[in-house]
N, C-alpha and C positions, 0 to 999 in steps of 0.2 A: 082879493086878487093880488099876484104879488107885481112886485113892479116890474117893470122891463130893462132886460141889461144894458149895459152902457156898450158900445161894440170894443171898446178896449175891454171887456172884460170875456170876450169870444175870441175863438183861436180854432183855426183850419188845419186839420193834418189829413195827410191820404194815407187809405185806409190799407192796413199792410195786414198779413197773414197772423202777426202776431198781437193784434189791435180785439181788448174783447166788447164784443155788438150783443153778446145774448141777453141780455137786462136793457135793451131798446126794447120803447114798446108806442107805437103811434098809435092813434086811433084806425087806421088801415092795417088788415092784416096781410094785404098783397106787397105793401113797403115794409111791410117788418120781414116777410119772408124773404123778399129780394135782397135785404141787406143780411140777413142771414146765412142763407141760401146760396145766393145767385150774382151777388157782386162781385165776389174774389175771383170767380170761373169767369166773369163778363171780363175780369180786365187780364186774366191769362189769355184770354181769347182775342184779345183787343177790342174787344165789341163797347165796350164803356170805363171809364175812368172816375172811382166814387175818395169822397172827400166827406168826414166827420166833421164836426163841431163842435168843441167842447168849451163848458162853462167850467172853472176850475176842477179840473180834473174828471169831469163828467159829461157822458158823452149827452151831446142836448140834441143832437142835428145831424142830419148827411144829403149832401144832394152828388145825382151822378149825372156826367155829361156823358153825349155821343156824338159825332157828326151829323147834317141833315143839311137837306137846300129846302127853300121853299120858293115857289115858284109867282113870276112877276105879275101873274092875274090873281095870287091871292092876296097881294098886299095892297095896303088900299091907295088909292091917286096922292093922296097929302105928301107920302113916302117922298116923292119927287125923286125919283130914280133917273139920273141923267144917262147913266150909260145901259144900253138896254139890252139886257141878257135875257131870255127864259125862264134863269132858273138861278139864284143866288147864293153863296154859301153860307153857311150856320152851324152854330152849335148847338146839341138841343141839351136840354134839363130834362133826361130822361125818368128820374124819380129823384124827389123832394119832399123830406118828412120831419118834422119834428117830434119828439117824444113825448108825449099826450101831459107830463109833466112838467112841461115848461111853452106849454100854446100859449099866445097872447103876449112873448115877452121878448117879440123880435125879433125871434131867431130865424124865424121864416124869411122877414125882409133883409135881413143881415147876409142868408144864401142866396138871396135875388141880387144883394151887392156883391157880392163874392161870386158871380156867375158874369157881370158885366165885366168885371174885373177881368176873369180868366177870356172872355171875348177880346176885349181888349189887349190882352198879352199875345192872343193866338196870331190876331192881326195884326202886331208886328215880327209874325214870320211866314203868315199863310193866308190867304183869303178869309174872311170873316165878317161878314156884313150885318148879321141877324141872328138873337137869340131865338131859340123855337121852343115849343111846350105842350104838348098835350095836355090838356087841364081837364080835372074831374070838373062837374058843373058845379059843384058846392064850394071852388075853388077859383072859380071865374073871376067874383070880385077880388080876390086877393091880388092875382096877379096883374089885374086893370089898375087896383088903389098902390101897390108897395114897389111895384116895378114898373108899371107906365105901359105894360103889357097891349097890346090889341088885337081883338079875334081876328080870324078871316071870315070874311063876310060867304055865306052860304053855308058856314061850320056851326053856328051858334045853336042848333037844336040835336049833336050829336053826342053821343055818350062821352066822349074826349075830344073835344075842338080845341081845335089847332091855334094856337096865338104864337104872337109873335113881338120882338124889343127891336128894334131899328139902332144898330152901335153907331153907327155916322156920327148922328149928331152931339152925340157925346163925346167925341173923340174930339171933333171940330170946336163946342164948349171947353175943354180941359188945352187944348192949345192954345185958344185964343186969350184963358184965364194964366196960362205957363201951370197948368198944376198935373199931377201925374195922380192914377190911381193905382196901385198898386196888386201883384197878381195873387190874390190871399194875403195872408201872413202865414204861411206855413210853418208848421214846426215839426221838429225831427219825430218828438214823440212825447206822451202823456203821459204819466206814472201809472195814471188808475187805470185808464183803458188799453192800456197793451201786458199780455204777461209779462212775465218775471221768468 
């Protein structure tokens, strides 16, 4: 097994028109197609905004966000929600994949930090309370062990149940520590994954 990267040696760029995806290959063929496919039309459309991952020059990773609210009876009592809405805002992790060639070496939990992070950034210009996810079931533990994830209760026997990240209290830990987390490291571009 090879080892897992150190996160300085992972780097986030969003994925532009001249960025090449066709040599991804996850073990899902519905996320290879979407990044294929159906990302670039998603963020002309404004419907989702996708983000690569590469390990030296190679693309390892992408996860893409959207809007989403989820609503105050699905989250569970602990949440402690003091102001009481219906219905709260979020951003959800609409697909998240890694390249069947680099499983097991944290690239996965590196896009769950990279996903709090961009929460974090939105909510200092927008409402932002709650990461959201529809998870495959093979992927339940993941997002419960690497991001602190929680179902909603009445979801956990459906084909894609709904979980959910509470930002509060992370934002509330980083001030009361003075430390900041920052929104990716983006970089302008990658040698090997964008043409020439």
């Amino acid at each position: 097994m090879s080892p897992r990267f150190s996160y300085d040696e992972l780097q986030i760029i969003p994925y532009l028109k001249r960025c090449k995806v066709s040599g991804f290959e996850s073990t899902s063929p519905e996320l290879n197609e979407f990044l294929k496919e159906d990302a670039l039309k998603n963020q002309e459309e404004l419907i989702s905004k996708t983000y690569l991952c590469c390990y030296s020059n190679r693309l390892v990773g992408y996860v893409a966000f959207t809007t989403d609210i989820i609503k105050k009876k699905d989250v569970q009592e602990e949440e402690h929600l003091e102001i009481s809405y219906k219905e709260y805002p979020a951003i959800k992790i609409a697909r998240l994949a890694v390249d069947k060639r680099y499983e097991r070496r944290g690239v996965g939990r590196f896009l769950l930090l990279a996903a709090v992070g961009k929460a974090l950034k939105i909510s200092e210009e927008v409402g932002c309370r709650f990461i959201t996810v529809d998870s495959k079931q093979e992927s339940i533990g993941f997002y419960k062990k690497s991001g602190g994830f929680k179902l909603v209760r009445g979801y956990e026997k459906k084909k894609y149940p709904t979980m959910y990240f509470d930002v509060l209290p992370t934002i509330k830990e980083m001030k009361a520590m003075n430390t900041e987390i920052k929104d990716f490291s983006v970089a302008e571009s990658t040698p090997s994954i964008t043409k020439n």
